[in-house]
C-alpha positions in Angstrom: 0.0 0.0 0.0 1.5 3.9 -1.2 2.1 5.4 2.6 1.8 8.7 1.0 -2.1 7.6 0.2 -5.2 9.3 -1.2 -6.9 13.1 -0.3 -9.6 12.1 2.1 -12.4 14.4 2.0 -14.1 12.9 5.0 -13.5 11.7 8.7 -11.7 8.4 8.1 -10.3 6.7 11.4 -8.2 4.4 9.4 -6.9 6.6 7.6 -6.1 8.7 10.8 -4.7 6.2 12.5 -2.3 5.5 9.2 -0.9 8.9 9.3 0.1 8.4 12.9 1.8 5.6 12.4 3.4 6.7 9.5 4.6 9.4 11.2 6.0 7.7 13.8 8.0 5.0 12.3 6.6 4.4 8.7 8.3 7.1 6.6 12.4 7.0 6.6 13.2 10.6 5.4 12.9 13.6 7.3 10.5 15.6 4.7 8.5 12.4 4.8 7.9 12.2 8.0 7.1 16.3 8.4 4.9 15.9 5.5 3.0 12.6 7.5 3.0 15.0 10.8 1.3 17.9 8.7 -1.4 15.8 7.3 -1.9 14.2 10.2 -2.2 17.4 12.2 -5.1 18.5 9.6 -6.8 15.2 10.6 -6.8 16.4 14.1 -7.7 20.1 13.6 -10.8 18.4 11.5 -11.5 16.1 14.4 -11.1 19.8 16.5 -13.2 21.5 14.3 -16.3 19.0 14.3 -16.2 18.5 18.1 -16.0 22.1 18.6 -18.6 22.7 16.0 -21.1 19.7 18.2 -20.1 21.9 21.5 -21.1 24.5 20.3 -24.5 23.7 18.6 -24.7 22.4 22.3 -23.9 25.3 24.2 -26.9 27.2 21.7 -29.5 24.7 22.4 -28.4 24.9 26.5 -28.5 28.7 26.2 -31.8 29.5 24.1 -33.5 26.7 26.6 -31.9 28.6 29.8 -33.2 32.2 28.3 -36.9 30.8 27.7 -37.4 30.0 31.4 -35.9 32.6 32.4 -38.6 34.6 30.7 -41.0 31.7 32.1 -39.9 32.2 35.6 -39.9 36.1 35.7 -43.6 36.3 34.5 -45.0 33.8 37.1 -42.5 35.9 39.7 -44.3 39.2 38.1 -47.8 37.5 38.6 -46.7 36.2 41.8 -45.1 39.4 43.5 -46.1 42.2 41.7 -46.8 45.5 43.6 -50.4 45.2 45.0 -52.5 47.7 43.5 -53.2 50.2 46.9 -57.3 50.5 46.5 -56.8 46.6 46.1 -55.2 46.3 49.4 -57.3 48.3 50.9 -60.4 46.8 50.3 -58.4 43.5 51.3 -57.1 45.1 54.8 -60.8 46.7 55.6 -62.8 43.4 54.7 -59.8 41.1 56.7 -60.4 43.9 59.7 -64.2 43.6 59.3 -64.3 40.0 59.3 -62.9 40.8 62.8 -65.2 42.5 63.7 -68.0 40.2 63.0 -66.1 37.6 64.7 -66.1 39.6 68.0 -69.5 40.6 67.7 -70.8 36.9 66.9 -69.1 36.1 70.8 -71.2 35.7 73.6 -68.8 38.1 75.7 -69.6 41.0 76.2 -65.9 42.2 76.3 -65.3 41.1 72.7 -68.6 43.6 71.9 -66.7 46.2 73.2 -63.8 45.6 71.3 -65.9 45.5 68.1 -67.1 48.7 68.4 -64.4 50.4 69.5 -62.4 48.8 65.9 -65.4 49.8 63.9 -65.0 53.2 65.1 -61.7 53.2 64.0 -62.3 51.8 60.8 -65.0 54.8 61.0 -62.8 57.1 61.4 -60.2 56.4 58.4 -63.2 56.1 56.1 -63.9 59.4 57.3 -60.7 60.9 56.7 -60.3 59.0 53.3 -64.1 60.4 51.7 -62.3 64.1 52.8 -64.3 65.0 55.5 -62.1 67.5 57.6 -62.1 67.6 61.6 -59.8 66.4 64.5 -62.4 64.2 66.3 -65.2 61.7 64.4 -68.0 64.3 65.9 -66.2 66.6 63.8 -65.7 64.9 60.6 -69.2 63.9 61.0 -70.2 67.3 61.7 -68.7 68.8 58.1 -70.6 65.9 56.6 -72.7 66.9 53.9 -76.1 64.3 54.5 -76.6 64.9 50.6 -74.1 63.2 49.7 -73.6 60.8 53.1 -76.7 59.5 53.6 -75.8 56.8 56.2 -74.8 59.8 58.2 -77.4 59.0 61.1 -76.0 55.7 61.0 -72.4 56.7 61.4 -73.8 59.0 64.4 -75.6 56.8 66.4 -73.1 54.2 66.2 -70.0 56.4 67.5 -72.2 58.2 70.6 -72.2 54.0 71.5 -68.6 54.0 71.2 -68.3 57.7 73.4 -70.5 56.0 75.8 -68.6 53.1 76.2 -65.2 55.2 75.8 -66.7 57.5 78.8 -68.1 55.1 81.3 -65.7 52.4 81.0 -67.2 49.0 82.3 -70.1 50.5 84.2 -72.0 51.3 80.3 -73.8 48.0 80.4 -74.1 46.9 77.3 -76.6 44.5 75.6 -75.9 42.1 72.7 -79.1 43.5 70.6 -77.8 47.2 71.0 -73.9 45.8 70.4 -75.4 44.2 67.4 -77.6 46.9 66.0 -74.3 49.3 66.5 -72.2 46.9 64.5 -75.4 46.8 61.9 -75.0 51.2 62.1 -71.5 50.8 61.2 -71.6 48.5 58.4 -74.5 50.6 56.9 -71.7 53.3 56.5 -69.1 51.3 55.6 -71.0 49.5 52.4 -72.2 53.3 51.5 -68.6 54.1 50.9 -67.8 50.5 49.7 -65.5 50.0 52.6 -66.4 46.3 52.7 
């Protein structure tokens, strides 16, 4: 067989394997030999080439799969964690705070009707200052309401001269469960005018 061989024009192992042992022992002179180290080099750098090339393709596929759920991950971290839009909360704080309120009311102590009062009055008294009525106190605010355009005002009143009452006389206000009841009703009245809950 010719050691010098054909042009291969495609990824022969043989023939790869031929030039490396020609190099190596196969050809006697010296410009043989270089010329069997050069042609074998150029069957490496192919072998380079098309390994590199595979990597590569690789490396693509890794990075345009990587950058989609990226994309995936941010929009269910956008749906997930986004800023909550402030009326949104809102609503959410006031009906979680009403739901409260209820609960206390709903107890057979008479403690817990207290205490829902006095957080409806609260909640009262932030409505107030949200709608823009103006005043230090809630007899104030109430006081620059205009009933044309409140018309749960009543409501509003009789409920918070409850809450003064029990504010004022401490435990000594005795307190009933139907006029704890029908205060929490005077509140709520107010509240669903102004879509609080």
């Amino acid at each position: 067989m010719d050691s010098s061989g054909p042009d291969v024009n495609f990824l022969n192992i043989e023939y790869f394997f031929r030039l490396l042992y020609d190099t190596s022992v196969g050809t006697s002179t010296l410009a043989g030999r270089f010329g069997s180290f050069l042609a074998f080099l150029g069957q490496l750098w192919l072998i380079v080439t098309i390994v590199a090339i595979l990597v590569s393709l690789a490396a693509i596929g890794v990075f345009i799969y990587s950058t989609i759920r990226l994309y995936q991950v941010r929009a269910m971290e956008v749906a997930r964690y986004s800023t909550i839009d402030p009326a949104l909360l809102h609503k959410e704080v006031e009906h979680s705070r009403w739901a409260y309120i209820k609960k206390l009311i709903e107890s057979t102590n008479e403690t817990d009707w207290r205490q829902a009062i006095i957080e409806a009055d609260i909640m009262l008294d932030e409505m107030l200052t949200r709608i823009g009525l103006t005043g230090i106190s809630i007899g104030e605010k109430l006081k620059s309401a205009n009933p044309a355009h409140f018309g749960t005002l009543q409501n509003a009143w009789e409920a918070h001269k409850v809450r003064n009452e029990i504010a004022h006389q401490g435990s000594s206000y005795k307190l009933s469960n139907q006029l704890a009841y029908r205060t929490i009703t005077n509140y709520e009245a107010a509240f669903r005018e102004f879509g609080e809950i």
